[in-house]
C-alpha positions as CSV (number, residue, x, y, z in Angstrom):
1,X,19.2,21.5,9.1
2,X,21.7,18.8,9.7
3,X,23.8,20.9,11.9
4,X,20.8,21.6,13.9
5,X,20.0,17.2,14.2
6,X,23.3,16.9,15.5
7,X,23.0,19.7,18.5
8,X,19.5,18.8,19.3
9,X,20.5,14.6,19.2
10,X,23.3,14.9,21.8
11,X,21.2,15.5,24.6
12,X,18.8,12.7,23.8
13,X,22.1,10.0,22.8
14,X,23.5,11.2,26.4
15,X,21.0,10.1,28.1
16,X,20.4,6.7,27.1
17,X,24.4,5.7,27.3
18,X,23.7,7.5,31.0
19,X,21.2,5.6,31.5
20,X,22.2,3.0,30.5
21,X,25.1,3.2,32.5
22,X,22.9,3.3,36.0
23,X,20.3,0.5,35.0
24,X,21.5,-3.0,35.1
25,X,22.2,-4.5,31.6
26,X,18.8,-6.6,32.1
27,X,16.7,-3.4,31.4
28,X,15.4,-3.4,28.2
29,X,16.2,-0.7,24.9
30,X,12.6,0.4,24.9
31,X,12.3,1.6,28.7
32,X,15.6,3.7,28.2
33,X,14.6,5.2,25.2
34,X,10.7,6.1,26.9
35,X,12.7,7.9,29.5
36,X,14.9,9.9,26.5
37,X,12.1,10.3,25.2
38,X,10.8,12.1,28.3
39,X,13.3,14.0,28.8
40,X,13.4,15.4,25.4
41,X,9.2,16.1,25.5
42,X,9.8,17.7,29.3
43,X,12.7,20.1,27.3
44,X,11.0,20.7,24.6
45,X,7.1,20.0,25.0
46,X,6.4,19.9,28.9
47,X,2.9,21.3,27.6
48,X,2.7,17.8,26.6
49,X,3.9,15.6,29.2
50,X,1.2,14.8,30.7
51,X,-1.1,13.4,27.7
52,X,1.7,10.5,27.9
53,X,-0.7,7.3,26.9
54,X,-0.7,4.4,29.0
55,X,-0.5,2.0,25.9
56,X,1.9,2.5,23.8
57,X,4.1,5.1,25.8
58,X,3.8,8.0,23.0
59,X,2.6,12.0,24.0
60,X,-0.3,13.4,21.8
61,X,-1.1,16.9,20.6
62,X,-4.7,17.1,20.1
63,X,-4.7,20.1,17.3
64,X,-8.4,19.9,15.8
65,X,-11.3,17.4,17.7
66,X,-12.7,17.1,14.3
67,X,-16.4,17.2,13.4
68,X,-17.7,16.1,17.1
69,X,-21.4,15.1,15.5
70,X,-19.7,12.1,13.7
71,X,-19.1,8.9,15.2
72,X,-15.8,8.0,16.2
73,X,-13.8,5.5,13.7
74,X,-13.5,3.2,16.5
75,X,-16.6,2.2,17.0
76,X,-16.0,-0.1,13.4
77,X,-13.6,-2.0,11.6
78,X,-13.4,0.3,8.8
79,X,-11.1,2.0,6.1
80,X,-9.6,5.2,7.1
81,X,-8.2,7.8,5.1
82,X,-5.8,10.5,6.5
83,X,-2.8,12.3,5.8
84,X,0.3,12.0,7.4
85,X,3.6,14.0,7.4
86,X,6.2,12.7,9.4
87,X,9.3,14.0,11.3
88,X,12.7,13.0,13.4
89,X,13.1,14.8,16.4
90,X,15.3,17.4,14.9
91,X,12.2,18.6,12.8
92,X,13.4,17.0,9.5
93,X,10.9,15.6,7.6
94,X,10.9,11.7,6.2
95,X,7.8,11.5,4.7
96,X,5.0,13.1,4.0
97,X,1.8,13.0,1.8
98,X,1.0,17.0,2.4
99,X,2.0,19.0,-0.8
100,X,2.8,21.9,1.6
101,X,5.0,19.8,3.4
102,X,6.8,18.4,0.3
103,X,6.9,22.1,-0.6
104,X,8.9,22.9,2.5
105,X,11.2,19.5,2.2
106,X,12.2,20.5,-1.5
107,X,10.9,17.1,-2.4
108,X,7.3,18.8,-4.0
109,X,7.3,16.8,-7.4
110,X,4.0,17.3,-10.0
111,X,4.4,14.1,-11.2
112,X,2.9,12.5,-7.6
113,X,-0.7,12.6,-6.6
114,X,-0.5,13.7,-2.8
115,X,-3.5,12.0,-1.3
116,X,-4.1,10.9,2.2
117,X,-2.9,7.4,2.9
118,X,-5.8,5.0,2.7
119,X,-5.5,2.2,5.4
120,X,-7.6,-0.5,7.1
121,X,-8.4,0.3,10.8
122,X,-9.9,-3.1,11.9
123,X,-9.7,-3.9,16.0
124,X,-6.4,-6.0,15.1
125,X,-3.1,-4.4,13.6
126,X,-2.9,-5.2,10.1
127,X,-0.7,-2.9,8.4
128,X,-0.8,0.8,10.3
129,X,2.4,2.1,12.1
130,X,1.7,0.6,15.5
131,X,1.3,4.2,16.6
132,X,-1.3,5.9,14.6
133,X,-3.3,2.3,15.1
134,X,-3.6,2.8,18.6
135,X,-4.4,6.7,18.2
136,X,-7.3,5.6,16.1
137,X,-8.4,2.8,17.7
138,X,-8.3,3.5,21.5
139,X,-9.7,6.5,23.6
140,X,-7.2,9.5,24.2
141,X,-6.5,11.1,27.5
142,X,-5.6,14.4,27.8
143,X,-3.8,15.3,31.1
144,X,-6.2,17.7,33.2
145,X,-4.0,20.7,32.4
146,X,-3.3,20.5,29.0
147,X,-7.4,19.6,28.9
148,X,-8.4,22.8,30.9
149,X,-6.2,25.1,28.6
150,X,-7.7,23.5,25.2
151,X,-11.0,22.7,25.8
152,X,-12.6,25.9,24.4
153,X,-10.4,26.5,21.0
154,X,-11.2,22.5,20.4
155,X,-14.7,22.3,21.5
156,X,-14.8,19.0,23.8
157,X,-16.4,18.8,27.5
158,X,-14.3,15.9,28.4
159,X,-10.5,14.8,28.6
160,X,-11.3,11.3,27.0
161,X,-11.2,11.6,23.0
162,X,-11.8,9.8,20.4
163,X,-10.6,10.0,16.5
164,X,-13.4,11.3,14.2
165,X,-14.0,12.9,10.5
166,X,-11.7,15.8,10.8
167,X,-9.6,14.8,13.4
168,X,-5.7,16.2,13.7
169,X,-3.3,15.2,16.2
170,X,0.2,15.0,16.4
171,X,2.0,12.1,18.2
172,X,5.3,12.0,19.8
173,X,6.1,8.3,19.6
174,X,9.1,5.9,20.7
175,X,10.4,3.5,18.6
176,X,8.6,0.6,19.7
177,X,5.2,1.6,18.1
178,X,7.1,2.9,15.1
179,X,8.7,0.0,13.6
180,X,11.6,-0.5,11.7
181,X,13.1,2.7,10.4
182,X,11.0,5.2,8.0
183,X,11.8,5.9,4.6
184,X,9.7,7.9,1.9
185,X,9.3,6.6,-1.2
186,X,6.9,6.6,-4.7
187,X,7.3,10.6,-4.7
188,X,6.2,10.9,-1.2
189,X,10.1,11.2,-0.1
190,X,11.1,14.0,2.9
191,X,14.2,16.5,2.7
192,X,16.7,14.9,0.5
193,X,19.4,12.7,2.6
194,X,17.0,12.0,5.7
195,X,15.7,8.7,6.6
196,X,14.8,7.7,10.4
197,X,16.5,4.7,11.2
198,X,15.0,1.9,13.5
199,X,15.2,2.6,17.5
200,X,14.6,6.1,16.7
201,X,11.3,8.2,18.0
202,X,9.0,9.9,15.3
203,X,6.9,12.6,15.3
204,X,3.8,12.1,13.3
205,X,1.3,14.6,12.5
206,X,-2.1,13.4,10.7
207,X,-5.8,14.2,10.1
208,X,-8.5,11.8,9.2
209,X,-10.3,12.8,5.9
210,X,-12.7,10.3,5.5
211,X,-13.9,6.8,6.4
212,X,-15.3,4.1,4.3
213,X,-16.7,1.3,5.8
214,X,-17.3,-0.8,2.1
215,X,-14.4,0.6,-0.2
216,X,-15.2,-1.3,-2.9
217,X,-18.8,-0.5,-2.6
218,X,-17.4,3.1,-2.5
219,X,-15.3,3.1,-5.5
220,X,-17.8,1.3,-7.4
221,X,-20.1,3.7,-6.9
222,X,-18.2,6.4,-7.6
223,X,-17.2,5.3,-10.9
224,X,-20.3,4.7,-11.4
225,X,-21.4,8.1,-10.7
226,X,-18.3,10.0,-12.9
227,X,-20.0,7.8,-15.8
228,X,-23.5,8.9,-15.2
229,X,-22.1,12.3,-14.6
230,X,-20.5,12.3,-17.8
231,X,-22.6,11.6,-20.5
232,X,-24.3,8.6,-19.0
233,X,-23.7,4.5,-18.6
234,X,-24.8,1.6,-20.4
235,X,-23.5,-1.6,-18.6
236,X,-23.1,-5.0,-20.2
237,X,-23.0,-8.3,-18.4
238,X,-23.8,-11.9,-19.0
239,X,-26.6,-11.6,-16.1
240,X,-27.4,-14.4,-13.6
241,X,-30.0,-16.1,-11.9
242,X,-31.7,-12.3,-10.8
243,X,-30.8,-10.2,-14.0
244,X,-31.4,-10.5,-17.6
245,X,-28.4,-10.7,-19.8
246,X,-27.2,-7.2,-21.8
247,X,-24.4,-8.8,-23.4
248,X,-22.0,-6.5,-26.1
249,X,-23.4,-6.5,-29.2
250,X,-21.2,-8.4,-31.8
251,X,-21.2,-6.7,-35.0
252,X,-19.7,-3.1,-35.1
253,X,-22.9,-2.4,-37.3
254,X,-25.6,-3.2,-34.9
255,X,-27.3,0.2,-33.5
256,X,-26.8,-0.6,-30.0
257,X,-22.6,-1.6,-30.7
258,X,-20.8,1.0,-28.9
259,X,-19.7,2.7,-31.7
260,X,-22.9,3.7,-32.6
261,X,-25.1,3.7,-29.6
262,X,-25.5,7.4,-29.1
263,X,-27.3,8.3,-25.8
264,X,-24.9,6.8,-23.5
265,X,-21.3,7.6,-23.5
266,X,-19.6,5.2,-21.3
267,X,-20.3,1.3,-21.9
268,X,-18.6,-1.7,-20.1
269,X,-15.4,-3.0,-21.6
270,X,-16.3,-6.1,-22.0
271,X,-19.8,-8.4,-20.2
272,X,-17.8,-10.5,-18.0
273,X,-15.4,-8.0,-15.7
274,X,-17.9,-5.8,-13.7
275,X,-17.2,-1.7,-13.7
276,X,-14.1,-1.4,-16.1
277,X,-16.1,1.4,-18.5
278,X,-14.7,2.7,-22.1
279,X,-15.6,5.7,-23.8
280,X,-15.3,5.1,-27.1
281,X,-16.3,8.2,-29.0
282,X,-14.5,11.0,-26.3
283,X,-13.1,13.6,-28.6
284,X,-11.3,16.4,-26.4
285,X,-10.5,18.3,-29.4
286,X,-14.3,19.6,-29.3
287,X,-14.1,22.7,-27.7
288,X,-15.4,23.2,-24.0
289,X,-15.9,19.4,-24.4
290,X,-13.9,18.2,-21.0
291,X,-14.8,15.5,-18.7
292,X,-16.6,16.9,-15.6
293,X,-15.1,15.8,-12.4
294,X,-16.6,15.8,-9.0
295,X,-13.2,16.5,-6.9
296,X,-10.7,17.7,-9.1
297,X,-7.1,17.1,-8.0
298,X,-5.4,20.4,-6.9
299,X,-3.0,21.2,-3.8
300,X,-2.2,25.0,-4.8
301,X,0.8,24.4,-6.6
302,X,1.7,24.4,-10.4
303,X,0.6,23.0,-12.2
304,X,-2.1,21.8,-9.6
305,X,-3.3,25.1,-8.2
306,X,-6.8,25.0,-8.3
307,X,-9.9,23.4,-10.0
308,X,-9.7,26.1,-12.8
309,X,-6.2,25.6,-13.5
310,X,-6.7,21.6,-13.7
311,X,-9.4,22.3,-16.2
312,X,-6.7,24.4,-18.3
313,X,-5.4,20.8,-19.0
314,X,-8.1,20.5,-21.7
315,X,-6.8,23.2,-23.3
316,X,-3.5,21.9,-23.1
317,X,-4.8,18.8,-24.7
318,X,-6.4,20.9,-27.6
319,X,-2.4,22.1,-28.2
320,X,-1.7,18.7,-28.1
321,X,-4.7,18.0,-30.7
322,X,-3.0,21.1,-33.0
323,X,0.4,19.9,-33.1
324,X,-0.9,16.3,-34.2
325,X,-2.3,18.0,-37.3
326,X,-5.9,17.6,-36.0
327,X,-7.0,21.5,-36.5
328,X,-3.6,24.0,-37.3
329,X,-4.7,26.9,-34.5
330,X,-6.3,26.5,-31.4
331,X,-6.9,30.4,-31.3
332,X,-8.4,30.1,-34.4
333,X,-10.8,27.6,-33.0
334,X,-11.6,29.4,-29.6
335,X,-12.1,32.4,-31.0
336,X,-14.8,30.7,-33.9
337,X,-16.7,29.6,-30.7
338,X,-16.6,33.2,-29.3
339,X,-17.8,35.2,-32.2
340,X,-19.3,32.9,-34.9
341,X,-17.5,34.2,-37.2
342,X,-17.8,32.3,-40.5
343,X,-20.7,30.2,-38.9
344,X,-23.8,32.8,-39.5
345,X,-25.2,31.0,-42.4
346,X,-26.6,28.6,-39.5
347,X,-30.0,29.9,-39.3
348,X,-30.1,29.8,-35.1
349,X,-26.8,30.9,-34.9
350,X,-28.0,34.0,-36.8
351,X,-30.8,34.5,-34.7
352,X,-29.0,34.3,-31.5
353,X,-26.6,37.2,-32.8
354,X,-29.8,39.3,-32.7
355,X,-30.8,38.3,-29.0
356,X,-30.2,40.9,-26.5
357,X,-26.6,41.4,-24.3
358,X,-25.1,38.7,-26.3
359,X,-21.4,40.6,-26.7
360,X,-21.9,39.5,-23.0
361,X,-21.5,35.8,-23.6
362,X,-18.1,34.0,-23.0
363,X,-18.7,31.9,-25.8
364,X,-21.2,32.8,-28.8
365,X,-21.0,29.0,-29.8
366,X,-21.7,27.8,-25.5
367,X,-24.2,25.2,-26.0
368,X,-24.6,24.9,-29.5
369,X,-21.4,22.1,-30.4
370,X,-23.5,19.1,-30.1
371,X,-21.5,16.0,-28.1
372,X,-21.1,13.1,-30.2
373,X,-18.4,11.4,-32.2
374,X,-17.1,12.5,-35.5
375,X,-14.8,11.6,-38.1
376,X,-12.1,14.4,-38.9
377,X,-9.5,14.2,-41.6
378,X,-6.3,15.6,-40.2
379,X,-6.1,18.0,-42.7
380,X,-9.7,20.0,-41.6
381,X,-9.4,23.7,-40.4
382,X,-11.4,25.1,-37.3
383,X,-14.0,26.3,-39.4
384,X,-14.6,22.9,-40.8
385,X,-14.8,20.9,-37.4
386,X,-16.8,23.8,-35.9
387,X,-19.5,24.0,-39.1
388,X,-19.3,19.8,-38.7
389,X,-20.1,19.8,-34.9
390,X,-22.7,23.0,-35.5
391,X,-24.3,21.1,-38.7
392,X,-24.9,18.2,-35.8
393,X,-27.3,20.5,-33.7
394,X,-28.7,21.6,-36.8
395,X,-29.9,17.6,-37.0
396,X,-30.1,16.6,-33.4
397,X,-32.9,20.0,-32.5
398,X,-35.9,17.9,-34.5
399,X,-38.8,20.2,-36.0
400,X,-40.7,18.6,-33.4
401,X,-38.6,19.8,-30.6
402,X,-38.9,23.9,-32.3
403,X,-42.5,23.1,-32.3
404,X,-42.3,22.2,-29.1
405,X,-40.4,25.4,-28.0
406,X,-42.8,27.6,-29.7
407,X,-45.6,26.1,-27.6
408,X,-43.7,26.7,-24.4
409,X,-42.8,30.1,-25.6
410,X,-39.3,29.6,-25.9
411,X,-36.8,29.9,-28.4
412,X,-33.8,27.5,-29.2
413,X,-31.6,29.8,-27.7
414,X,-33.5,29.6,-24.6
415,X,-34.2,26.0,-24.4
416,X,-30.4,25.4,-24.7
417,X,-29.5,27.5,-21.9
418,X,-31.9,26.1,-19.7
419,X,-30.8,22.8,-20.5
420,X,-27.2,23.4,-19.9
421,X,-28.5,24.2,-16.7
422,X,-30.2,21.3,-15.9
423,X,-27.0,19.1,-17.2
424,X,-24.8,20.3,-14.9
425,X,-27.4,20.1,-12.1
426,X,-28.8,16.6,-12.0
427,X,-28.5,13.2,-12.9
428,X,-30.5,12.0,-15.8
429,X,-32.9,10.7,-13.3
430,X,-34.0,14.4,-11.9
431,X,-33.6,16.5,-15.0
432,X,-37.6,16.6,-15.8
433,X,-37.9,17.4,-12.3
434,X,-35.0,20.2,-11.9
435,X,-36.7,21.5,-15.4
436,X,-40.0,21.3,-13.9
437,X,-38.3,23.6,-10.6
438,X,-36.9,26.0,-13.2
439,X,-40.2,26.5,-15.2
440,X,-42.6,27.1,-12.2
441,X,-39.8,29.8,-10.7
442,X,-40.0,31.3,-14.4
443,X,-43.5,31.4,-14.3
444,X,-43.7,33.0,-11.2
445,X,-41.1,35.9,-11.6
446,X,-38.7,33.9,-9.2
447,X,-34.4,34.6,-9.6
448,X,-33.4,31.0,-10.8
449,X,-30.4,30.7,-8.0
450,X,-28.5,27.9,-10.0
451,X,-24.7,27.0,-8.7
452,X,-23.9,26.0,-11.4
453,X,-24.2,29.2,-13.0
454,X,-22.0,30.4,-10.7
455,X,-19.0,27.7,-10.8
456,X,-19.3,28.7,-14.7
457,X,-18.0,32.5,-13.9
458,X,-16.2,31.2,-10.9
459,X,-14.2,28.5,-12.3
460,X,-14.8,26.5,-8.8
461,X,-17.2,24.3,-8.0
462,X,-18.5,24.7,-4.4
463,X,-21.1,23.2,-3.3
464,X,-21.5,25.9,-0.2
465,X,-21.6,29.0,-2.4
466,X,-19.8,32.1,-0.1
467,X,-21.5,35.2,-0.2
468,X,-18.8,36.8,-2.7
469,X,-19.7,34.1,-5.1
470,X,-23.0,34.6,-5.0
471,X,-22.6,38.6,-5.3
472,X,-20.0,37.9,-8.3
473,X,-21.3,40.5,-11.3
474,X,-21.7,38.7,-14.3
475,X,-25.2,38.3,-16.8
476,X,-24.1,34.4,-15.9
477,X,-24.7,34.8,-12.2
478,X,-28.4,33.6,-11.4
479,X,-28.5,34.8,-8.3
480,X,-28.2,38.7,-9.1
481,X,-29.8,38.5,-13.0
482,X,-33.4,37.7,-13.7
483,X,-34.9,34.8,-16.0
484,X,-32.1,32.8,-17.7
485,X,-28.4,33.3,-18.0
486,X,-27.0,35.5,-20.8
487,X,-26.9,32.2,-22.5
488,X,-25.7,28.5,-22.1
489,X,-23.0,27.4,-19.5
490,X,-22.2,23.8,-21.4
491,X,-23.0,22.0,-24.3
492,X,-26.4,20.1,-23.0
493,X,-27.1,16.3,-23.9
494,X,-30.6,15.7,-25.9
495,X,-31.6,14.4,-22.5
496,X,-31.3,17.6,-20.8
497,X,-32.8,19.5,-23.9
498,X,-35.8,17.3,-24.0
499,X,-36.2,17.8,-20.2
500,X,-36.0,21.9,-20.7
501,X,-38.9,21.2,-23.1
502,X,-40.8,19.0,-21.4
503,X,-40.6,19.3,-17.5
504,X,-42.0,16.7,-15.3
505,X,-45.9,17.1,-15.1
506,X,-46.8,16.4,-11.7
507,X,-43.8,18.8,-10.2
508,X,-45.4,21.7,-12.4
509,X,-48.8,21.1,-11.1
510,X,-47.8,20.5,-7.6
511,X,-45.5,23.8,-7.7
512,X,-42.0,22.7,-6.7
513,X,-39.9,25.7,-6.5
514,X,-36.4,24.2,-5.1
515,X,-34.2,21.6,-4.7
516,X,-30.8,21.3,-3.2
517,X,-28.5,18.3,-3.2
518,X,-28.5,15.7,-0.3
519,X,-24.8,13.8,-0.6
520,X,-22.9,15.2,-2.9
521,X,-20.9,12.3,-3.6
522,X,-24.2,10.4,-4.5
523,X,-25.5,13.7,-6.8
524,X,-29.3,12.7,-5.5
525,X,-31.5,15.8,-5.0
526,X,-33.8,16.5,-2.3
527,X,-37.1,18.6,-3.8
528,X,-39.2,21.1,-1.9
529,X,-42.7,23.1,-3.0
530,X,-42.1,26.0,0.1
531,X,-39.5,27.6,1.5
532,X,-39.6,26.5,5.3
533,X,-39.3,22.9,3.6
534,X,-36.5,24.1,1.4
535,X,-34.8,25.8,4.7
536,X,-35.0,22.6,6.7
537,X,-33.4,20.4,3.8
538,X,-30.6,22.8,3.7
539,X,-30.4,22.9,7.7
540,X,-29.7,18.9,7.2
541,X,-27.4,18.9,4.0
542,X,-25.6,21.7,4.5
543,X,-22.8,20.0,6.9
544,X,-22.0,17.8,4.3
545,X,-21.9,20.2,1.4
546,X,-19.2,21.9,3.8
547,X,-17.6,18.9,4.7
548,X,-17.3,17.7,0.4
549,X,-15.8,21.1,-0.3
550,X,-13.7,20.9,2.5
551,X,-12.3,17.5,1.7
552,X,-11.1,19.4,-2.3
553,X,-9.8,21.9,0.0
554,X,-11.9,24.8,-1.4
């Protein structure tokens, strides 16, 4: 590759001493180096020659018009997010925050999180390469030819553009939108040994991937959300003038302390710093206990390859948990959960060992490991945690609550797996409605149709199921087998199990039958009693279930 920068650099180092040579000395560094740059676009990119913009002097390459319903991202001062691999004219890359393109440097390193850079994109420059500012902020021309040969594969009527959601371009810049030399660093560093030095063009490829136009309204929200999504939030504050005060409780004994308040996993650090969360009783070593994440971190490459193979971390932190000295043999312990083994004296785990297809179930004990916190000694074998966590649902399913099942016709199997359902479905808000959804489709002889039945034999979580997921054959998948699931997909909250048992009232009498989600960043559902209302929902949400998967890169 270096052999290769120094052939293709002569041409482009000739011409500017040439030039140089012809223009009088007055002429500034920046109009010699637009017309090498010319010349080395008309050699190499004529195609391009003509989208040469006005301001700025740099040559785009429109590759994707991006999602052509959203509004352009200069129409606000907002944040933008977008990734960015960059490149000397030789083809060497400098930096980059693409995994594949760290891949292909030899600079691909599982230690850094390859994201999109996140940038403010206000109507003044404050901190973007002068470049990509003006490719986001100002309306692109496309020379007629270049427009007339594109038009169809990119979908736009009109040779003025504009940078939306989903937009990729590449730019061909001079230095003097560039700045001061390039350099990759924090992990997002190019092929060993290159750096671009200042005067020097760049050639910058990037696609926006989201906008935010509040980002710490965003974040906020979304830690809120991963709370609520994961066991649920109790938030402490000092109040003010408009809100009561919820301050920490004091003694460690007090019932609603942290350590002992039990419906809500996540509580606020302390009452005076807003959204800094602790979970204080999170034990990992439970099995198929793992936190539940919205967008899970994966580029296709160990040990990142996909959304199943990030979750294979909890298992790697139940090693971790065995060599410690918490429980001496993690196959031991899975394979407990999968047959019951040593656990039958449990009175439902014997009677769901007499329930039909149950050699079908992944795990025997699925559903039945009550979440909480619990005290081990480092000494205990699997048996003992399992009996200790099995012994909790033993307490935790109330006599009231089989009563309860027996009136609804259901038994604790049952009412487990249909709340597992509606955990991983809905908020805590919804899950008497979603349970009311599931009942009236039950009652009526209806397939269920839950995703989330699906991610479980999957192992991804797509919120636009394909058709092969929903065709996958497995006494899981809800879409092919009748009534419930085989059994449980998670280990429901009493929330959700008191929701399977007692559905919301008034969506049982008024017949809902679906649901889908709106914004799946939010997790709010949108409820429907027919079909042709259901159908419409989905006609408006469906773009951005797409667009959600699409930014995990599923």
């Amino acid at each position: 590759m270096k052999f290769i920068a120094r052939f293709l650099y002569v041409p482009l180092a000739g011409l500017l001493v040439l030039t140089s040579c012809a223009k009088d000395e007055t002429e500034s560094y920046d109009k010699f180096e637009n017309q090498a740059l010319e010349a080395w676009m008309t050699q190499h990119r004529s195609d391009l020659v003509e989208n040469l913009q006005s301001e700025g002097l740099y040559y785009v390459d429109l590759l994707d018009a991006g999602d052509l319903a959203s509004d352009p991202i200069n129409t606000e001062d907002i944040w933008v997010s977008f990734d960015f691999s960059g490149r000397d004219l030789s083809g060497n890359i400098i930096l980059t925050r693409n995994a594949d393109d760290a891949v292909l440097a030899g600079s691909f390193s599982k230690y850094t999180h390859y994201v999109p850079f996140y940038r403010y994109c206000g109507s003044e420059n404050s901190g973007l390469m002068e470049g990509t500012w003006l490719a986001m902020r100002r309306t692109l021309t496309l020379g007629d030819t270049y427009f007339r040969n594109n038009k169809d594969r990119l979908g736009i009527t009109s040779p003025e553009v504009t940078l939306r959601y989903g937009s990729k371009i590449r730019l061909y810049m001079p230095s003097s939108v560039v700045g001061n030399g390039v350099e990759g660093t924090g992990g997002y560093e190019g092929q060993e040994g290159y750096s671009l030095s200042s005067k020097r063009p760049f050639i910058v490829t990037m696609e926006i991937r989201d906008t935010v136009s509040n980002p710490l309204e965003r974040e906020g929200t979304d830690v809120d959300d991963f709370c609520e999504l994961n066991g649920g939030l109790q938030i402490y504050s000092k109040g003010d003038d408009d809100t009561p005060a919820t301050e920490v409780p004091e003694d460690p004994e007090d019932p609603e302390h942290p350590y002992n308040e039990t419906s809500k996993r996540w509580v606020s650090a302390c009452d005076s710093i807003p959204q800094v969360y602790v979970n204080v009783r999170y034990n990992p070593a439970e099995p198929r206990d793992q936190l539940s994440f919205p967008a899970p971190y994966h580029v296709g490459y160990e040990p990142y390859v996909s959304e199943a193979s990030v979750r294979d971390i909890d298992m790697q932190i139940a090693e971790a948990l065995k060599n410690q000295g918490i429980f001496d043999d993690t196959a031991e312990f899975l394979n407990i959960c999968k047959t019951g083994e040593g656990v039958t004296d449990y009175y439902f785990i014997d009677e769901e060992l007499k329930t039909e297809n149950v050699e079908s179930r992944r795990y025997l004990l699925e559903g039945y490991l009550a979440p909480n916190t619990y005290e081990i000694y480092t000494d205990a074998s699997a048996l003992d945690i399992i009996k200790k966590l099995l012994s909790q649902t033993d307490k935790v399913f109330t006599a009231e609550w089989q009563a309860r099942a027996g009136e609804i016709g259901m038994t604790m199997d049952q009412v487990l797996t249909l709340a597992s359902m509606i955990e991983k479905e809905a908020k805590k808000a919804d899950f008497a409605k979603v349970s009311a959804v599931f009942h009236n489709r039950l009652d009526q002889g209806m397939l269920l149709q839950s995703d989330p039945t699906v991610h479980y034999v999957t192992g991804e979580r797509r919120m636009a199921l394909r058709q092969s997921d929903l065709a996958v054959d497995s006494p899981y998948n809800t879409y092919k087998v009748s009534g419930l699931p085989v059994g449980p997909i998670c280990n429901p909250s009493p929330e959700a199990i008191n929701a399977a048992l007692y559905p919301d009232e008034s969506y049982v009498a008024e017949k809902y039958l679906y649901f889908c989600s709106k914004d799946p960043s939010t997790g709010e559902l949108h409820f429907s009693r027919t079909l042709e209302e259901h159908e419409r929902a989905v006609a408006i949400y469906a773009p951005l279930w797409k667009a959600y998967d699409e930014e995990r890169g599923m």
